[in-house]
Phi, psi and omega in degrees: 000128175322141191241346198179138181294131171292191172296310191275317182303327173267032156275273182313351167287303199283323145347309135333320167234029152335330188289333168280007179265167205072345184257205202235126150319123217244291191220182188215084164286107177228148183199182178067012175074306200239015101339100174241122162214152193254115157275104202253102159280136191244156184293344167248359195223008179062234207266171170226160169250095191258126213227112198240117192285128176017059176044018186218337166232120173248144160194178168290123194261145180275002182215145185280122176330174139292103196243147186284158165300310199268142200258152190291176184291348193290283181305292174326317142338281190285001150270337185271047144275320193220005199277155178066023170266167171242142192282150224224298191209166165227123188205168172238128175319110166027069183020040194269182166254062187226144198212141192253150135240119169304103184250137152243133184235103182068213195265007180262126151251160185246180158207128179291079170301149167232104180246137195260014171225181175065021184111323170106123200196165164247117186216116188249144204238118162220144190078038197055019166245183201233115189264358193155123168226179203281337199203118204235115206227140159220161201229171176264002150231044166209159189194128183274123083213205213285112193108338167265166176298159203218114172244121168299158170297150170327127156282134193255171182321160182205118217279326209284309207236004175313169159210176190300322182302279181310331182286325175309326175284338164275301185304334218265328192285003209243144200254339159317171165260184201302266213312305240246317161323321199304290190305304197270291191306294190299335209041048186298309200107153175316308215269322172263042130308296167302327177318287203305328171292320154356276172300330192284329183085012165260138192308144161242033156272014200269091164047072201297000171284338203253358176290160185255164193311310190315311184286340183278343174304286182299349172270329185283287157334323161294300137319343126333259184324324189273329189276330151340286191292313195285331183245325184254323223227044193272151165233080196268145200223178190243163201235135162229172189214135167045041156088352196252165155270130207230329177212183179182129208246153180286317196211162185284142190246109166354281181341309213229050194284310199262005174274183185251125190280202162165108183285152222187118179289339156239161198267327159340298191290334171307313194283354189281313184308324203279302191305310182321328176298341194301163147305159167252126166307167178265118145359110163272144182269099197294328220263325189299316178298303187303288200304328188269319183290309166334293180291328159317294177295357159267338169272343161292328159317298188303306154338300201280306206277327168291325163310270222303302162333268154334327172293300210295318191276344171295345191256326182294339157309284186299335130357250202314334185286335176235075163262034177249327189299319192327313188283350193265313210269353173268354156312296196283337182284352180317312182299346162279024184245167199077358196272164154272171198278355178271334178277350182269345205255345180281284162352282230286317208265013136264029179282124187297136160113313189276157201244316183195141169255128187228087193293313160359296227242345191049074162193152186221150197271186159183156154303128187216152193026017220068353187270117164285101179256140156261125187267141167265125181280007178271341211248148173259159155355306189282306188304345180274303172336324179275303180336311200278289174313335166307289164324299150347285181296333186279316155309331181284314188293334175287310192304324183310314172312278219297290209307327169307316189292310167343269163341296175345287199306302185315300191310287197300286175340327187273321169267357148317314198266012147295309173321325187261342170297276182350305172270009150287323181301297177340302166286348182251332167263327184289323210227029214235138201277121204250193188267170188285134173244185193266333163303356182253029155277341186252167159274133199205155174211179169213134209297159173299355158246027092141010166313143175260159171242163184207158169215145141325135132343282185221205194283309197275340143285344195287305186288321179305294160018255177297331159257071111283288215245351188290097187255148178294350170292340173290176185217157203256140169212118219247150141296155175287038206223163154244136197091016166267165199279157168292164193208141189213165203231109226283145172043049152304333157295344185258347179302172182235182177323265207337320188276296169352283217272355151285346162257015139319271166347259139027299189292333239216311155304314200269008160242156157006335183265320166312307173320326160266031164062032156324114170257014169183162177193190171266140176233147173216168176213140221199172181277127191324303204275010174261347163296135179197118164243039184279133161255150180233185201356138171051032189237136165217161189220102196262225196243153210112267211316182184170131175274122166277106194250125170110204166284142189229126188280091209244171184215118225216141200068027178280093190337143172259049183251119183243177170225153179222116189261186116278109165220178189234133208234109157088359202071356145332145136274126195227125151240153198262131200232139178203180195267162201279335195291318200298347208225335177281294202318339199223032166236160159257338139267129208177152177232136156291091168285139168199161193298136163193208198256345173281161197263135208268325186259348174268009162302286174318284207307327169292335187276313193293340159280352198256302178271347177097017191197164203285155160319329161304310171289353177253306196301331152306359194237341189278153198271189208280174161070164159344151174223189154186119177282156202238322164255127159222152165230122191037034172246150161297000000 
């Protein structure tokens, strides 16, 4: 599975984000340590978010992360710094993996660095110096942090600004074969290395000495052609295997000819689709954590006390097993008492058999039966001897203690980790988040002939809505009321009644009449080019509205009924609130909704325990005001 964006995905990224240059910095969000997102108004395209994930993927993301309220000491910096700068230009450094934005602000410029490799960072620079980054590194002949000069990495080939003449001459210089020439001299990185030797049809094992004039003719085009496609021509896609997602690409790759794709109108949304997939690493349990490093140091403690124990009585054995040599040398040792101690420790350590003298303490160590025992020499035989044993019961006796605390530690460990099963089961069944597509910034269902339809949010998606996504194949479709969102039903020329009147229907859900406990009403849908937000004279029009010039197509007596389903999108689990034709042929779960008298968020909260997913995801989908269910299907 991919780990990090290439060289070639960020040529095509910064391309992409050409929509940001003219616009203004808004805010500077960072959180998690290794996150970053830049809110950006741009002159043309409103707001954008860019975002760059745990420092190894950036794009404009279609949905705002979760962000803490409180913004770290990073971010608060880095706004009274760049907020209200205008971005100038974007670009990626000499096909490195690093890609800048030029911001001027007043008479100061900044230049943003984003860098995508060695782990990854943000650095913001002016004046050739470094006002602040995500990660402060020093190398040995480089350094990251905040008062120093800020050096791009050595620059390397640069594929970008190539001509036939230099690529030919680098490859001709490479002692490699054809990929690893590719990868390293030209400096595509592997996998479009591999791409290119593909398209070219030259083996890539092959020698770079020994390709022929032809064969570097056709690697050069080809590669020509892949930097083409990556800057004018992206079609970018998520790549899968057995349903799971293993890559995601700017443009369709040979390389992954027999795999099963999955297409994306930005390559932003691919990479958004793609990060989304990951698994979230598991939670460490601190306390869980705590319990286990505890019960380790008490059984080695108790393991320690038992060694001791144990020692003491082996040595009161070997006592007794040579007890005449004993008796003889704590005989000859008698003679130290009274001495002073430098004259008992000279004494003493010529007595055979002894090792050390500690007149302090009147004790002396010796070998006795192989064992190095300490003798008290004020003492007989029996008197070293209970002493030891003494000692002993007194280690047996800590242990007795250590082993209780022991027990303690096993219990309490044993109902943690029930606790954390438990509350994993929860999260695995109740709540687990499923994934996100890009249409779900909007309200959305997709019709029994399988189009998909949106509505706005609000006045400010009602306008992104329509100038994004309103295509002339399409059909625009309002309620009969004012103020409810626009709505629009993708390839809508193709529709049939039925799919007409479930995004009629849909549209008509999500206004003002649910609310007002409505049980049917009117709706109508007209042609992308009968959509206007020219107001003309004495007309004013404000934002969310849109003015209709022509016939309006209307459908009268339309039930005020959804259904909220479980279906499956993409190999996905998704749920879905549509008008019912759209949606009973293809759930095995489900509730009938219609405007009633139950409180809308404990309805959610009730749908969301029921499917198994946060609360959020059911409460974005239910249309506005009071419900009430009428139905379940396979559902408790």
């Amino acid at each position: 599975m991919k780990g990090e964006m290439s060289a070639f995905d960020i040529l095509a990224m910064t391309s992409e984000m050409q929509v940001l240059v003219g616009g203004y910095l808004d805010k500077i969000f960072h959180w998690d340590s290794r996150n970053v997102m830049l809110r950006i108004n741009t002159p043309s395209d409103g707001r954008k978010e860019l975002v760059l994930h745990d420092l190894r993927w950036l794009y404009m993301s279609p949905e705002r992360p979760d962000i803490p309220d409180i913004p770290s000491q990073f971010a608060v910096h880095l706004r009274k710094v760049l907020t209200n700068g205008r971005i100038t230009s974007v670009y990626q450094k000499e096909f490195d993996r690093v890609i800048i934005l030029e911001v001027q602000k007043g008479p100061v410029s900044f230049q943003i660095v984003i860098e995508l490799f060695g782990g990854g960072n943000l650095i913001v620079i002016s004046e050739g110096k470094i006002v602040g980054s995500v990660v402060s590194r020093r190398w040995r002949h480089r350094e990251i942090r905040p008062g120093a000069d800020y050096t791009f990495p050595q620059a390397r080939f640069d594929p970008t600004s190539m001509d036939d003449s230099s690529f030919y001459q680098a490859v001709r210089g490479s002692n490699s074969d054809a990929v690893r020439t590719l990868a390293t001299a030209i400096n595509t990185g592997g996998q479009t290395a591999e791409e290119v030797c593909k398209r070219a049809e030259v083996d890539k094992s092959t020698n770079a000495k020994e390709l022929t004039d032809d064969d570097i003719r056709r690697l050069y085009d080809s590669l020509t052609l892949m930097i083409e496609e990556a800057v004018n021509n992206r079609r970018p896609r998520e790549v899968l295997k057995d349903g799971r997602s293993i890559d995601v690409t700017p443009i369709p790759l040979e390389l992954y000819a027999s795999e099963e794709t999955r297409d994306y109108q930005t390559f932003s949304d691919a990479i958004y689709a793609y990060v989304s997939s990951f698994e979230p690493p598991e939670k460490e349990d601190p306390e869980l954590a705590r319990l286990q490093r505890q019960l380790e140091r008490q059984r080695k403690a108790i393991e320690a006390q038992d060694a001791e124990a144990h020692s003491f009585v082996e040595k009161a054995e070997a006592i007794y097993s040579d007890y005449l040599g004993t008796e003889a040398l704590l005989r000859a040792a008698s003679k130290l008492r009274g001495m002073k101690w430098d004259d008992a420790q000279i004494e003493g350590e010529k007595i055979s058999g002894v090792t050390s003298v500690n007149p302090k303490n009147h004790t002396l160590s010796a070998t006795i039966s192989g064992k190095e025992v300490e003798l008290d020499y004020t003492l007989s035989v029996e008197g070293n001897a209970n002493q030891l044993y003494k000692l002993s019961k007194e280690f047996r006796d800590k242990m007795e203690g250590a082993k209780k605390a022991l027990k303690d530690t096993e219990e309490r460990l044993a109902r943690r980790i029930k606790e954390g099963e438990k509350q994993r089961l929860v999260e695995k069944h109740v709540a687990r988040k499923t994934k996100e597509f890009w249409f779900e910034r909007y309200k959305w269902f997709f019709t029994s002939g399988d189009k998909l339809v949106m509505s706005g949010r609000d006045a400010r998606s009602n306008d992104q809505l329509i100038k994004r996504h309103l295509k002339p194949a399409d059909r625009y479709v309002h309620a009969d009321l004012h103020g409810a969102p626009s709505a629009i039903i993708k390839e809508g020329e193709n529709a049939t009644e039925r799919e007409l009147e479930e995004a009629c229907t849909f549209a008509l859900a999500h206004s003002k009449a649910w609310t007002a406990g409505a049980s049917e009403g009117a709706a109508y849908w007209v042609l992308p080019d009968q959509v206007s937000k020219m107001a003309q004279a004495g007309e004013f029009v404000p934002r969310g509205a849109f003015i209709i010039r022509g016939r309006r197509n209307y459908l009268y007596h339309l039930r005020l009924e959804l259904v909220v389903g479980e279906v499956d999108y993409q190999g996905s689990k998704k749920i879905m609130c549509a008008p019912p034709s759209a949606i009973i042929d293809r759930s095995s779960k489900y509730v009938v909704i219609r405007p009633g008298k139950s409180n809308r968020g404990k309805i959610s909260s009730k749908l969301a325990r029921a499917f198994e997913v946060p609360e959020e995801e059911i409460s974005r989908i239910l249309p506005p005001g009071n419900m009430e269910i009428i139905e379940r299907v396979g559902l408790e």
